[in-house]
N, C-alpha and C positions, 0 to 999 in steps of 0.2 A: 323911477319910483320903486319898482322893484330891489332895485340895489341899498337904497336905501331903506326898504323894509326887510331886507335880509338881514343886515347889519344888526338892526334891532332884534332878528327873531336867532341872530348869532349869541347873543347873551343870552338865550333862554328863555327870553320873555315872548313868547308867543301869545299870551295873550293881548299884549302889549300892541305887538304886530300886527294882530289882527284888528286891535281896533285903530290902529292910524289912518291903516285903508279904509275904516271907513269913517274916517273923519277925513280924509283928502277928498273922499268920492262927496260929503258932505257938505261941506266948507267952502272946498277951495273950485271944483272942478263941475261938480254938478249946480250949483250957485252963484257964484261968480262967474267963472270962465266962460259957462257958456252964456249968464245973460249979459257978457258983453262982448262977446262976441271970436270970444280968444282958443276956446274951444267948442267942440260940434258935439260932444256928448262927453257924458263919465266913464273915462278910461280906464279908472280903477275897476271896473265891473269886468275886466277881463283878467286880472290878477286875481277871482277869485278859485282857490282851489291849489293857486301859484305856493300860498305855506301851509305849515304844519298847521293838521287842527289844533286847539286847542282843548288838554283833557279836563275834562269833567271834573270838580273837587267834590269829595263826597264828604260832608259834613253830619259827625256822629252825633245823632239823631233818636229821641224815644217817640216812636209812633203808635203804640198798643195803647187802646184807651186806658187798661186799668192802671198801665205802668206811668200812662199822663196824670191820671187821678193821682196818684201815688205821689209824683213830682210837687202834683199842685199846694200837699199839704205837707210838703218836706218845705215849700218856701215860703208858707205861710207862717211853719215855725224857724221859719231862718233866725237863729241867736246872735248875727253878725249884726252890721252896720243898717241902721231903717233905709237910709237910703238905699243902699245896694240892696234891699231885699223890695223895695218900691219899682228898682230897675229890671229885677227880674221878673215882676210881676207884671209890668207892662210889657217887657221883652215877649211876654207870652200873645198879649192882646194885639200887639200892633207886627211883631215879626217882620221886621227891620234891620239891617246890615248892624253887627256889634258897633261898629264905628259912629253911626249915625243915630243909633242908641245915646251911647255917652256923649254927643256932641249937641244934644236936644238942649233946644234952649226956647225960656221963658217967652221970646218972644214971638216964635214960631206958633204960640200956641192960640187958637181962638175958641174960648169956650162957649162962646154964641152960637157959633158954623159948629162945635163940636170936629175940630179942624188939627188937624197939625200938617203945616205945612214947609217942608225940608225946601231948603232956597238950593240954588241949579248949583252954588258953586262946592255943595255938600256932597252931593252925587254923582256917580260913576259914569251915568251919562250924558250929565251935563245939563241935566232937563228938570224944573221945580217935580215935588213929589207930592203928589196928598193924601195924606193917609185920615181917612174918615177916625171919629174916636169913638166907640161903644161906651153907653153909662158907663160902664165897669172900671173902661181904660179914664172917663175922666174922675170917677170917684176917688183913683190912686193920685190922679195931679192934684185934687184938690186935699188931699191928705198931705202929701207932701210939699206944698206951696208954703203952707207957712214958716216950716223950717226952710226953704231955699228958694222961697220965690222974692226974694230980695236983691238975688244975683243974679248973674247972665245963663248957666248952666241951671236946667233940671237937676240935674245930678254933679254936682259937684265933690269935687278929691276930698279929701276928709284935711288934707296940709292945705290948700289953696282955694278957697271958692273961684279965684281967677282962673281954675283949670277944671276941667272933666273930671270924673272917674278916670282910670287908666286902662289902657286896653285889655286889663288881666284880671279885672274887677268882674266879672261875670263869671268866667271860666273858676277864678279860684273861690268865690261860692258855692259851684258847683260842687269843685270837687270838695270843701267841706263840707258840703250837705251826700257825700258818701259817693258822686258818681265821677267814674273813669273818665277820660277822655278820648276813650275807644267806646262812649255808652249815651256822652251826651256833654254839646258843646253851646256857646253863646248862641255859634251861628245856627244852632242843631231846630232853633226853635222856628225856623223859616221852614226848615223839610219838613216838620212835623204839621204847620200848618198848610203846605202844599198838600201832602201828602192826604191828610183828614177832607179837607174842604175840596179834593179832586174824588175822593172815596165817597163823600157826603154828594155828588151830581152838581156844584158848584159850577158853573161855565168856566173852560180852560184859561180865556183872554182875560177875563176877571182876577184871577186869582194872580196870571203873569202880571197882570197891570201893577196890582196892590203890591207885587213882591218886587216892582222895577227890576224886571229883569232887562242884564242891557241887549240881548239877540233879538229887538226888538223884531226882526223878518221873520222871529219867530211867532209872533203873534198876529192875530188876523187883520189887514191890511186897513178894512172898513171898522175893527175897536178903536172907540176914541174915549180919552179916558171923563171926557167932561164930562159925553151923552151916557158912558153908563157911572157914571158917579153917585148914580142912586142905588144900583143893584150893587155896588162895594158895600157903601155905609150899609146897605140889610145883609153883605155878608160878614161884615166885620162884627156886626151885633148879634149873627146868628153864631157865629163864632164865640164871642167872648158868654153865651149864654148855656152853649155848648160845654164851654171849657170847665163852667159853673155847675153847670151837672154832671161832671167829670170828679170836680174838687169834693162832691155833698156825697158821691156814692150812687148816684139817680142811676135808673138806666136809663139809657139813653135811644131813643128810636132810630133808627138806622132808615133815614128819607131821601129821596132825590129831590133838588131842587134844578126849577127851572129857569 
């Protein structure tokens, strides 16, 4: 097993590497093997430490309330495309993988549950996603439905309703609306709402939940994301109301939640 996770962390791909091991420790050797009897435990739990960690990406990111307020009404007057400027408006609410942004589709979406719901073969770790919707976030799908809720894509290419946005459609907004990409990125709007909502007393496992992250041993053992799928949706709404008094100039009270 080793040798064959070298191999893989020999091209570089270390993250790569790390996660096969624990997809063998997953899959094949902790679930299989041993319930039938082929193996006596997950042998992969001794190869950990065996590769390089993997580093850290640091995604340019604006976290200063007044420079978010600032943002909020540079995209509200975004002069480009409605859609692209619908997708960044939600990119802000829901802080979501860029990928999994432009891949949203119509029928992921339940406006009853106030739901969207990303299927396992979307995601990084292989596992369905829910992300609760604040009014806010659905008042932006219900604006943009009637131009593009006739196709598969939320957001579709502006050449092909059969395709996405394109993975450049976010970033190169940005930087028409004047920011670097040493200042602030697609993916930047995930740090920034880690970042507020861990500053705001938000519970850590909450927030890991909502942003899928995939180190899941990172998070506490006993979070399950069904049983707190109530304390999301109140933090996604305190959020999106947050971001709202961000956008008008309010101040803003600086509270701990529990």
């Amino acid at each position: 097993m080793l040798a064959v996770l070298r191999k893989i962390e020999s091209r570089g791909a270390h993250e790569k590497a790390q996660r096969t091991r624990e997809y063998v420790g997953r899959v094949c050797l902790d679930r299989y093997a041993t319930q039938t009897g082929r193996a006596e435990r997950d042998t992969s739990g001794d190869l950990r430490g065996a590769l390089a960690p993997v580093k850290s990406k640091h995604h340019a990111s604006i976290t200063d309330p007044k420079a978010i307020g600032a943002l909020l009404r540079s995209i509200n007057s975004f002069a480009g495309s409605y859609t692209t400027k619908c997708a960044l408006q939600l990119a802000l609410l829901v802080f979501v993988r860029p990928g999994e942004l432009r891949q949203a589709e119509w029928v992921e979406i339940n406006f009853d549950k106030k739901e969207w719901r990303i299927p396992s073969h979307k995601m990084e770790m292989s596992e369905q996603h829910i992300i609760p919707l604040s009014r806010q976030a659905i008042e932006i799908l219900e604006d943009i439905q009637p131009l593009t809720g006739h196709g598969k894509y939320i957001f579709p290419s502006i050449r092909s309703t059969s395709r996405p946005i394109s993975e450049n459609t976010i970033n190169a907004a940005l930087r028409r609306m004047g920011y670097e990409k040493d200042e602030m990125t697609g993916h930047g709007f995930r740090s920034m709402a880690s970042t507020l909502l861990h500053e705001h007393g938000w519970p850590h496992e909450a927030i890991e939940q909502q942003l899928a992250h995939a180190e899941r041993n990172k998070v506490s053992a006993s979070y399950n994301f069904a049983e707190h799928l109530p304390k999301r949706r109140e933090m996604m709404q305190w959020w999106a109301d947050y971001l709202e008094s961000l956008f008008i100039g309010a101040k803003v009270v600086n509270f701990q939640k529990n």
